[in-house]
C-alpha positions as CSV (number, residue, x, y, z in Angstrom):
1,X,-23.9,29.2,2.4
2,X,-25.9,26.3,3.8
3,X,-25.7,23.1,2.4
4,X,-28.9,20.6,2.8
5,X,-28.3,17.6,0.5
6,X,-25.2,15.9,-1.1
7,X,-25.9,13.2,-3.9
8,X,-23.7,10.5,-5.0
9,X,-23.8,8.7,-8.0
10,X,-21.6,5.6,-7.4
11,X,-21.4,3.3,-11.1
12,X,-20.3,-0.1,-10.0
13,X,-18.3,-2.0,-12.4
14,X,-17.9,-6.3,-11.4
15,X,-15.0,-7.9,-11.3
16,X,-14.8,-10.6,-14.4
17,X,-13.4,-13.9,-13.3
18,X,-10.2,-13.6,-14.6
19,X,-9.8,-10.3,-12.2
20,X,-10.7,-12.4,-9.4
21,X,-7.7,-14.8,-10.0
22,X,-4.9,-12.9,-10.5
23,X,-2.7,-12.1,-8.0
24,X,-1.7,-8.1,-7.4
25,X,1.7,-7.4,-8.6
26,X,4.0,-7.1,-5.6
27,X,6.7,-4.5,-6.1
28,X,10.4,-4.9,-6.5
29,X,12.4,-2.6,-4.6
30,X,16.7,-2.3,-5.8
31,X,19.4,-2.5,-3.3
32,X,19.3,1.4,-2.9
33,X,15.5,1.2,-2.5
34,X,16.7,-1.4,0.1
35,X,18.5,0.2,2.4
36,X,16.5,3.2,2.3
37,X,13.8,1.3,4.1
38,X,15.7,-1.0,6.1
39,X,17.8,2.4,7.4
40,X,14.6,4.3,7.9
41,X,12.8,1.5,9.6
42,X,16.0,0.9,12.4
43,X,15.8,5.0,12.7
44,X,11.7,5.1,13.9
45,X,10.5,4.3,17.5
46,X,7.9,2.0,18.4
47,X,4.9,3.5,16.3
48,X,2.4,3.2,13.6
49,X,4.7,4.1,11.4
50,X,7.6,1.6,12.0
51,X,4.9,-0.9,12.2
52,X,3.9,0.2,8.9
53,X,7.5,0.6,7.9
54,X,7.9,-3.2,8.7
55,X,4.9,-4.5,7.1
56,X,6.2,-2.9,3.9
57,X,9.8,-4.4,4.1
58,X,8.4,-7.9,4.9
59,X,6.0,-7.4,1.8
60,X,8.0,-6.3,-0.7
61,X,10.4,-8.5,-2.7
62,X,13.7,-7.4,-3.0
63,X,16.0,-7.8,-6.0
């Protein structure tokens, strides 16, 4: 099977102004949600995935 062409139809829908000024929801993680994290993110070594690990604990609120 050879494949010469691929077409994409890409439908754009703009943002309204009131889109544009709300802040994303931020996520609220529970105490077991927590620790999950915080345990997993003192388990990794220095990577791309602790760094992400980090980013994600610093982000999120906690209740």
């Amino acid at each position: 099977m050879n494949i010469n062409e691929i077409q994409l139809q890409i439908q754009t829908n703009p943002l309204t102004s009131k889109q544009l000024e709300r802040r994303p929801k931020r996520a609220v993680f529970s105490d077991a949600a927590r620790k999950a994290w915080l345990d997993l993110e003192n388990r990794l070594g220095d990577s791309p995935v602790k760094e992400a690990t980090q980013a994600l604990n610093k982000h999120h609120k906690f209740k």
